[in-house]
TORGU-662861 format. One record per residue (C-alpha): residue in one letter; x, y, z. Coordinates in steps of 0.05 Angstrom, whole numbers. Example, Ala and Ser with C-alpha at 12.3 -4.5 7.8 and 13.67 -1.06 7.14 Angstrom:
BEGIN
   residuo     east    north       up
         a      246      -90      156
         s      273      -21      143
This chain:
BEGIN
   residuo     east    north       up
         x        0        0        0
         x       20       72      -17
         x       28      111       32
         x       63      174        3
         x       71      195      -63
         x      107      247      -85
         x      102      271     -166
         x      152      314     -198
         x      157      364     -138
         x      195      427     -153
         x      216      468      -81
         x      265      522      -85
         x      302      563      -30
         x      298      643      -62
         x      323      634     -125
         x      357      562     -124
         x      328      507     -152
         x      338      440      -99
         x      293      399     -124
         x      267      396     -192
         x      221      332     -214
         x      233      292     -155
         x      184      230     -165
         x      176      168     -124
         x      132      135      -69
         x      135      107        3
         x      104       40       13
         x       72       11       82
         x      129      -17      124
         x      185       -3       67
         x      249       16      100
         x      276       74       51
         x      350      108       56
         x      355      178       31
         x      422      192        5
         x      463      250      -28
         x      509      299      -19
         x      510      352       29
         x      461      405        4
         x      423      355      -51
         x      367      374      -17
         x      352      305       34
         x      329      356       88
         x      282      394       51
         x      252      326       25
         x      233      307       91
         x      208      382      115
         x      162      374       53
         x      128      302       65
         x      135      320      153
         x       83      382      128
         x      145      425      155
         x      145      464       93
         x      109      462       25
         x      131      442      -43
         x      128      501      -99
         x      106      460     -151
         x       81      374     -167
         x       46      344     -124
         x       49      308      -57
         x        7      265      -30
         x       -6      229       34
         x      -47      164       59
         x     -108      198       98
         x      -97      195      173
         x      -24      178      165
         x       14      181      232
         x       93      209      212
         x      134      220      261
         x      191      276      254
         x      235      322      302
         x      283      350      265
         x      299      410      308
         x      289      402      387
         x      222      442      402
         x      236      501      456
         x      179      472      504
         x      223      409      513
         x      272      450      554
         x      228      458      612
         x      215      386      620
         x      245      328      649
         x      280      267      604
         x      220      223      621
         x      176      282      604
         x      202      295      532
         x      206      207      521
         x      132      201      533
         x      117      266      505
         x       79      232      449
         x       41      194      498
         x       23      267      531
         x      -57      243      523
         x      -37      169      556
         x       -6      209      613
         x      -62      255      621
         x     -119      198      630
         x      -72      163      676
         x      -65      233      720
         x     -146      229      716
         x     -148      161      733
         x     -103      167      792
         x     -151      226      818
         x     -209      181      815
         x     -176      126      846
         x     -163      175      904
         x     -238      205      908
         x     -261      136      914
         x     -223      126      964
         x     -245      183     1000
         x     -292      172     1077
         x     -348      219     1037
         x     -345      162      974
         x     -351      106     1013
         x     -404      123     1047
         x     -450      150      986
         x     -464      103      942
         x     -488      141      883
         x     -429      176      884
         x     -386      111      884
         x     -424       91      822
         x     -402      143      789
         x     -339      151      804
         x     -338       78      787
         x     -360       89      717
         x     -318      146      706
         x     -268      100      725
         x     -285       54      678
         x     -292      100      617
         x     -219      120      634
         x     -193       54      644
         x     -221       29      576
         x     -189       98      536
         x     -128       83      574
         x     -120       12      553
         x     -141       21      484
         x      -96       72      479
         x      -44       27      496
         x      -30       57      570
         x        0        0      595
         x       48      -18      540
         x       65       48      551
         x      121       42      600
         x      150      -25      569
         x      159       12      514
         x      193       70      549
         x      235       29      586
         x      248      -15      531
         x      264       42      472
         x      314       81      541
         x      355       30      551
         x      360       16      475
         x      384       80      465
         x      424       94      524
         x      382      136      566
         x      392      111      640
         x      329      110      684
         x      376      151      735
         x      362      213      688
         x      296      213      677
         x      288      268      728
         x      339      303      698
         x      310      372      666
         x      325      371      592
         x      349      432      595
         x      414      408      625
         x      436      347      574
         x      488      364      515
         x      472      358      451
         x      486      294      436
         x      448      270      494
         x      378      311      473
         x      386      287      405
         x      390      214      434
         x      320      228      492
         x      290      259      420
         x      295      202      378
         x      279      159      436
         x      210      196      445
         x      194      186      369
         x      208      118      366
         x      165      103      431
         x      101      132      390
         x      118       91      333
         x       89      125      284
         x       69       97      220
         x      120      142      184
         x      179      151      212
         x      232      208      183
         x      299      202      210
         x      355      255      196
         x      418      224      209
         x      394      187      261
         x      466      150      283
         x      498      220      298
         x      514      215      375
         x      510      142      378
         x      565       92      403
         x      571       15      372
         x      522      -11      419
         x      467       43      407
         x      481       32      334
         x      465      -46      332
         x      412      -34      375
         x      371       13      330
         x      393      -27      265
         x      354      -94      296
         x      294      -37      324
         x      277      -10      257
         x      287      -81      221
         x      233      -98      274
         x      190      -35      263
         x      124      -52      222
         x      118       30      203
         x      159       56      146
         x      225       95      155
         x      253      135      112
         x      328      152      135
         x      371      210      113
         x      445      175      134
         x      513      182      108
         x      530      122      151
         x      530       58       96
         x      550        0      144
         x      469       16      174
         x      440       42      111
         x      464      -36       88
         x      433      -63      146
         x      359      -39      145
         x      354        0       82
         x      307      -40       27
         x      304       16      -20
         x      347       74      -34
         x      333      141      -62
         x      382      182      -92
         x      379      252     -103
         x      435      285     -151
         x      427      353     -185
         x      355      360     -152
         x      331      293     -188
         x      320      221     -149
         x      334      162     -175
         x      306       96     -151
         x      333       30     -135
         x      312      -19      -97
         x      357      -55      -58
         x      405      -40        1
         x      472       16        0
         x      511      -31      -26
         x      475      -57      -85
         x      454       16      -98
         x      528       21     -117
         x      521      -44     -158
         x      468      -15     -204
         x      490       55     -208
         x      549       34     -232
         x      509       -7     -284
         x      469       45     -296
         x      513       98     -313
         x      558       57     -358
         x      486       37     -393
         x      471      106     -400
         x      535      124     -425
         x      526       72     -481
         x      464      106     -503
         x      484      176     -496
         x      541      160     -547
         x      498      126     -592
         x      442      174     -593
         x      497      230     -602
         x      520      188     -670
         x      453      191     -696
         x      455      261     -678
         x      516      279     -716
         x      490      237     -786
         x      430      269     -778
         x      461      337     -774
         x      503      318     -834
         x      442      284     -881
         x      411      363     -866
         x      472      395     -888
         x      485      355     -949
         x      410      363     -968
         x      406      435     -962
         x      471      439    -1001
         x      448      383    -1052
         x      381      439    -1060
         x      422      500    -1069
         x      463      464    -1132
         x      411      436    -1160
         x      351      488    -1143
         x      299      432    -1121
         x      250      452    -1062
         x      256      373    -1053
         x      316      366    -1017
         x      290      430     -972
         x      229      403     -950
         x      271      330     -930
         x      318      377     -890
         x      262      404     -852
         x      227      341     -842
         x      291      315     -805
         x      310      370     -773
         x      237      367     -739
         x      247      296     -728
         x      320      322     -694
         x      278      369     -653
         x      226      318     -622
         x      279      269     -600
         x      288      261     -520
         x      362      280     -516
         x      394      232     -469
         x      433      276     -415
         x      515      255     -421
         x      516      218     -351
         x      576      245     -310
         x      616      182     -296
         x      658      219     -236
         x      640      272     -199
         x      689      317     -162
         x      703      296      -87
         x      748      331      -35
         x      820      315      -48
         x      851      306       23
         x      919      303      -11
         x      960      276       55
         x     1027      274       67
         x     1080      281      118
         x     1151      326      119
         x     1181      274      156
         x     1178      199      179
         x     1180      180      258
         x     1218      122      287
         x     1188       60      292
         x     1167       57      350
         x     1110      118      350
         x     1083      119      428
         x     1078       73      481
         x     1034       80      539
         x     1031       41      607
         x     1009       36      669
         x      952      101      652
         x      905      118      705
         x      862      173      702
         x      805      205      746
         x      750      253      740
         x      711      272      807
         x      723      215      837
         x      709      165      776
         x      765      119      742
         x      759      132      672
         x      830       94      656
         x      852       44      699
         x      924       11      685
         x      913       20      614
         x      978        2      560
         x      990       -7      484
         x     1037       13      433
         x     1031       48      357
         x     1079       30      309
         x     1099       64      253
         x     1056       67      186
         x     1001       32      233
         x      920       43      216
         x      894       34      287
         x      815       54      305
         x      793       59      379
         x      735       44      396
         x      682       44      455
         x      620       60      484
         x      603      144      490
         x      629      151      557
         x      691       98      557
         x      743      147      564
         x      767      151      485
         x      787      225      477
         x      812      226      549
         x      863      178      522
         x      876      219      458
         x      885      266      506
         x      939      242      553
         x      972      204      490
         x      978      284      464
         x     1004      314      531
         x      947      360      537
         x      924      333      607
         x      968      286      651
         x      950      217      675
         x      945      205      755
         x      986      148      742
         x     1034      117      683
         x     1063      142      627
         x     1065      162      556
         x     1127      155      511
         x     1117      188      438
         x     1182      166      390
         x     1231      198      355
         x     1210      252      303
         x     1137      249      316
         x     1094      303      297
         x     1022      301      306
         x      960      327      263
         x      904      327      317
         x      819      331      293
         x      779      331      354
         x      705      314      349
         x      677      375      390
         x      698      439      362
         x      643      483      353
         x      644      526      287
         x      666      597      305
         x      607      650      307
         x      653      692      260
         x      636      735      202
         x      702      731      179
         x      707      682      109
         x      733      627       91
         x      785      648       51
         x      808      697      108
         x      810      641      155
         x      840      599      120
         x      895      648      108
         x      909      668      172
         x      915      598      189
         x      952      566      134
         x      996      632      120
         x      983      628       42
         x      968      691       -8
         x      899      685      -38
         x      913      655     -104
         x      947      592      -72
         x      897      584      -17
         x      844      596      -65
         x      868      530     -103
         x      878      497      -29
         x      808      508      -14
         x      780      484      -83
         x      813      412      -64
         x      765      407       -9
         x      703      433      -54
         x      701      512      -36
         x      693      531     -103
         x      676      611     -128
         x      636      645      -80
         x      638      594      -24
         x      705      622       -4
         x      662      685       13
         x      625      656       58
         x      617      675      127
         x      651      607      183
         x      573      624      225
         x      541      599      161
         x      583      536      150
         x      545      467      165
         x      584      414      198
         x      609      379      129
         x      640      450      111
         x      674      466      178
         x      692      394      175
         x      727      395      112
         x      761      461      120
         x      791      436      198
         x      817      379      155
         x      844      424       94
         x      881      462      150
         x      909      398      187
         x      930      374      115
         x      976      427      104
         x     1021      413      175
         x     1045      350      146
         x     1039      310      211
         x     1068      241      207
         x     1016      218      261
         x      943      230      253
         x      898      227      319
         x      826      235      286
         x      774      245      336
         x      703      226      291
         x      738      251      226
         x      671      220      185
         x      619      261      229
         x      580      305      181
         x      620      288      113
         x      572      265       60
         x      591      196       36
         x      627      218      -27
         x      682      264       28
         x      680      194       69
         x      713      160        8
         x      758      199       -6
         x      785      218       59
         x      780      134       66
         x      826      139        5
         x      868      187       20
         x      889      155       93
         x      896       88       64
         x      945      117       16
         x      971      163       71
         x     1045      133       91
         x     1047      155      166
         x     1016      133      223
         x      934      143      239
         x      897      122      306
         x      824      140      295
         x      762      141      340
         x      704      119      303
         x      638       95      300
         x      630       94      226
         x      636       15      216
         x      642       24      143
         x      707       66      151
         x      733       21      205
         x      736      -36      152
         x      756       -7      106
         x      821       32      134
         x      832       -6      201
         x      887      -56      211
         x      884      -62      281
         x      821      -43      330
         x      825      -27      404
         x      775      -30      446
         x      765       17      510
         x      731      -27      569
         x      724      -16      641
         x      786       37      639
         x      839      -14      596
         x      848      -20      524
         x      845      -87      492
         x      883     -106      426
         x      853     -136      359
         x      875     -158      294
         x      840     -136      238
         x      787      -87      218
         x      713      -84      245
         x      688     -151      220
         x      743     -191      252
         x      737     -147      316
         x      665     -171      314
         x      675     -251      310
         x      741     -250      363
         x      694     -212      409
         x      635     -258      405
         x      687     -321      411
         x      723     -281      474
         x      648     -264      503
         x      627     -339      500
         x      688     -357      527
         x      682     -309      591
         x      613     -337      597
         x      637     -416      599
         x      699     -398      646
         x      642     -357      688
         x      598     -419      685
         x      645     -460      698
         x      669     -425      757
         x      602     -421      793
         x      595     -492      785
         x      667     -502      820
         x      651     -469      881
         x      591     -519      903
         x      642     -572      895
         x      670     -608      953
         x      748     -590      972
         x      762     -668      965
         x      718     -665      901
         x      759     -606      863
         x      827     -643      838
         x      784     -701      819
         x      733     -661      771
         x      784     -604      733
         x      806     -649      672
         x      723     -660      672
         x      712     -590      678
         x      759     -565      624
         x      738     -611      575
         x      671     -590      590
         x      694     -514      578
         x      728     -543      516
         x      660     -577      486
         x      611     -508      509
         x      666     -469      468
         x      664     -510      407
         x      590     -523      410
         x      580     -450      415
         x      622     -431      352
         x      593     -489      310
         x      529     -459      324
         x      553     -387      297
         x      581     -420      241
         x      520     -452      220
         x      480     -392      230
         x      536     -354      197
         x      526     -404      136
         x      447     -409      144
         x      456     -333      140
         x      493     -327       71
         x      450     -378       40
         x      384     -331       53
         x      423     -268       26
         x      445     -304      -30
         x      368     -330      -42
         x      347     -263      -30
         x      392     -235      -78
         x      366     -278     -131
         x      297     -268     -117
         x      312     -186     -122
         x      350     -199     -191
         x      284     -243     -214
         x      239     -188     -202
         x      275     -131     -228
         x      280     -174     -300
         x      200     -183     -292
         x      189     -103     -265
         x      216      -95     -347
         x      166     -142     -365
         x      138     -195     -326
         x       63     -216     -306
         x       38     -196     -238
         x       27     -255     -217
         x       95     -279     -223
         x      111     -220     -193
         x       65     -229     -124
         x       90     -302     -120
         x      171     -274     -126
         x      148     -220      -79
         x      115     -273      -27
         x      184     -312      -25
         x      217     -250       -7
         x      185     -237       52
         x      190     -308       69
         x      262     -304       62
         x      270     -242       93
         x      233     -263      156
         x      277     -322      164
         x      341     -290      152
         x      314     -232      208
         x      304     -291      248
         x      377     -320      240
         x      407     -247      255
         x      367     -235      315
         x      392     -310      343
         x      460     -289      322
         x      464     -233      359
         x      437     -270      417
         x      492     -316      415
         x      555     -259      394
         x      526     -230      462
         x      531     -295      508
């Protein structure tokens, strides 16, 4: 079922054009990713279907009664209330009948009530009436779902007094979402909603919104989740969308297909194009020699013909992307720090307890850890800019380091671009001018005030400036927050290629695979080591995890034994550990295989029904369709067992 459809829409901001012929529609439960570059327009696009705004031209339309859920920008009244307050604010009219219904449960039981029973009667069935609205509204789900969506997303029951007020951003953006998701809408819009979200809060939302019966549709430059729960993607790219459905990564598939496709048919069209041209020249000269209206009135008919013709637009095979051209003055020694023995407190609060490791030269290391773990305090001690309690930090020989923290607010400044750039980098205007182009401040963007940057500008400009110091060690604090996913690549690129050293925080599981040699994981105040990138960090934890759990097990079981009993049963009861661990990982095999197999069916079953979209019969279509779902709801079921058991 349709529940939004949206028909060559035309919106502009004054006298720019962002989207021109946009045409698609939202289906009933379809999970939809919204992707483009930074100013393409994804915002607007959900303004306009939210009601948030209204579209200048086309036409939009929306299933009657529709429920869409959509907080964009934190309303002002949500900073006079408390974190529970703003999670069940869309159960406000839940909260209200349970207020009333609380009041009546008090009159009743009031000397004056008991006593009159007319009046108990009716309190009774006022009661009632209030009970019933309550539990049809789902009242008493209401605080499962609370609870349930909270810890999900982080949001610990301690702060639900909290006033709202008093959070930081990241923290009211995660209470926000949380109240949204709570409702659950039929719609729900998301804008980037991953920003301010560790691993754990990531993985949780992924298996939430694979869950979620409503539709989604998700503005995210984050691909790792858009492949994870997206079903459809829409592109938009020089204020058009494009279509394709399928996941991030088989968006990439096609597009590539479809460019090269349309390439092929620009070119041919343009060769008909050029003979044509050329029959109408050789015609009109063929009339001039030989005087005959003829050849004219043939000229004419194909130049008409010329002028009907749907020109195919030339596809542009690359488009430009920032070039984070890095590079360093100067290699370090090998050895590029070493830290031991840290320990660090805050108010009374171990954030690193004992905590060691070591970088090596030309290394591509990414931390990683829940919000809260301690990961920039390390980047900080590892930089000298606050000292440890305890331990030590050794940086080697001929080290310099580039340092991008996460939190650094762009400056309320009307100064420009180009001036701050100057200032900073030293350069006359016709270098930095060419600097700044690199990282896609073209013309008059180098005029623009730093207040008016968005957070993919100031972003890219902290980066051009960090560039030009040549460090031979990186420490990148978030370096993919706010870059659209064509900056992500190539700053992906350009660090892979880059021959220093880089240790990287980062949530952005698609970068972590892709550049990450080595992962470290911040827990309980140490740093543990692993080889690999994301993927691997994922199966070594999970076998680590069940491990812990069987020595645990194992360990409990010990103390009931007798003292006499113990020397008698520990060959029994390693063996036993030794058979729990190997049953356990033949079962995440299995489901690991069980798992490819239904991806790989699915895959099929997509590449069936695009062939038949060109021109199959419905009812081919339906039946393709119905194994889908089947599919889909067994390989949902494999994941969610899975997880279960990577979390043992």
């Amino acid at each position: 079922m349709t529940i939004v459809s949206i028909q060559e829409i035309k919106k502009y901001h004054a006298a720019n054009l962002i989207l021109d012929g946009v045409t698609f529609q939202i289906k009933a439960g379809e999970k939809v990713g919204l992707i483009g570059r930074n100013g393409s327009g994804k915002s607007t696009l959900l303004q306009l279907i939210a009601g948030h705004d209204h579209i200048d031209e086309g036409m939009l339309t929306i299933k009657r009664d529709l429920r869409i859920g959509y907080l964009p920008q934190i309303p002002a009244e949500f900073e006079a209330l408390t974190v529970y307050d703003v999670l069940a604010y869309g159960c406000r009219d839940l909260m209200l009948t349970k207020q009333e219904m609380t009041k009546i449960e008090q009159q009743m039981s009031s000397p004056e009530a008991v006593a009159n029973s007319e009046m108990m009667e009716q309190l009774l069935n006022a009661y009632a009436t209030m009970q019933e609205k309550f539990e049809r509204g789902g009242g008493y789900e209401m605080e499962s779902a609370i609870e349930q969506v909270a810890n999900g997303m982080q949001i610990k029951r301690g702060s639900y007094e909290r006033d709202f007020s008093t959070l930081s951003g990241g923290e009211k953006t995660r209470v926000v979402l949380a109240s949204q998701l709570v409702v659950a809408p039929d719609l729900l819009l998301l804008d980037e909603p991953t920003n301010h979200l560790d691993l754990k809060g990531m993985e949780w939302l992924e298996q939430f919104i694979k869950r979620y019966d409503g539709a989604c549709v998700i503005v995210s430059h984050d691909r790792y989740f858009l492949d994870a729960v997206g079903t459809k993607m829409i592109e938009l790219e020089d204020g058009e969308s494009q279509v394709y459905h399928c996941n991030y990564s088989g968006y990439i598939k096609e597009k590539e297909e479809r460019l090269l496709q349309q390439f092929a048919q620009y070119k041919e069209q343009q060769k008909i194009i050029k003979k044509m041209k050329e029959t109408i020249r050789q015609l009109e000269e063929w009339g001039r020699v030989a005087g005959d209206e003829k050849f004219f009135k043939r000229a004419t008919s194909i130049r008409k013909a010329l002028e009907r013709m749907e020109i195919v637009k030339r596809p542009i095979l690359e488009r430009k992307a920032a070039s984070f051209n890095l590079a360093s003055l100067d290699r370090s020694g090998r050895q590029v720090i070493v830290f031991e023995g840290l320990t660090k407190k805050f108010e009374g609060r171990t954030i690193l307890a004992q905590a060691e490791g070591s970088l090596l030269y030309g290394e591509k290391v990414v931390l990683l850890g829940e919000n809260g773990s301690g990961k920039t305090t390390l980047f900080k001690l590892l930089q000298g800019m606050i000292s440890p309690d305890e331990g030590q930090v050794e940086l080697g020989a001929r080290v310099e380091v580039g340092y991008l923290a996460q939190q650094e607010p762009v400056p309320d400044s009307k100064m420009t671009v180009l001036e701050f750039f100057r200032i900073e980098s030293g350069l006359e205007e016709g270098e930095a001018r060419n600097v700044l182009a690199k990282y896609l401040f073209y013309g008059a963007d180098v005029f623009k005030p730093l207040q008016m940057l968005s957070g993919g500008e100031w972003s890219r400009l902290r980066i051009a400036l960090l560039v030009r110091k040549k460090p031979n060690l990186l420490m990148l604090d978030e370096p993919t927050n706010h870059l659209d996913i064509a900056s992500r690549e190539a700053l992906e690129e350009a660090l892979d290629e880059f021959p220093g050293t880089v240790l990287a925080i980062s949530h952005d599981r698609y970068f972590i695979n892709r550049l990450a040699k080595r992962v470290w994981e911040m827990k309980a105040g140490t740093v543990s080591t692993y080889e690999g990138n994301y993927d691997d960090f994922k199966v070594k934890r999970a076998e680590l995890l069940a491990l812990e759990y069987t020595l645990a097990s194992n360990h409990e079981s010990h103390e009931h034994v007798m003292p006499a009993q113990r020397d008698n049963t520990k060959k029994t009861a390693a063996d036993e550990k030794s058979r729990q661990v190997r049953s356990h990982e033949r079962k995440l095999e299995q489901l690991e295989s069980e798992i490819a197999v239904l991806e790989k069916n699915i895959s099929c079953v997509d590449e069936e029904m695009l062939q038949l979209n060109q021109g199959g019969d419905a009812a081919q279509l339906e039946s393709l369709w119905r194994k889908k779902e089947e599919l889909q709801t067994n390989l949902d079921g494999c994941l969610e067992r899975w997880i279960e058991l990577s979390n043992d």
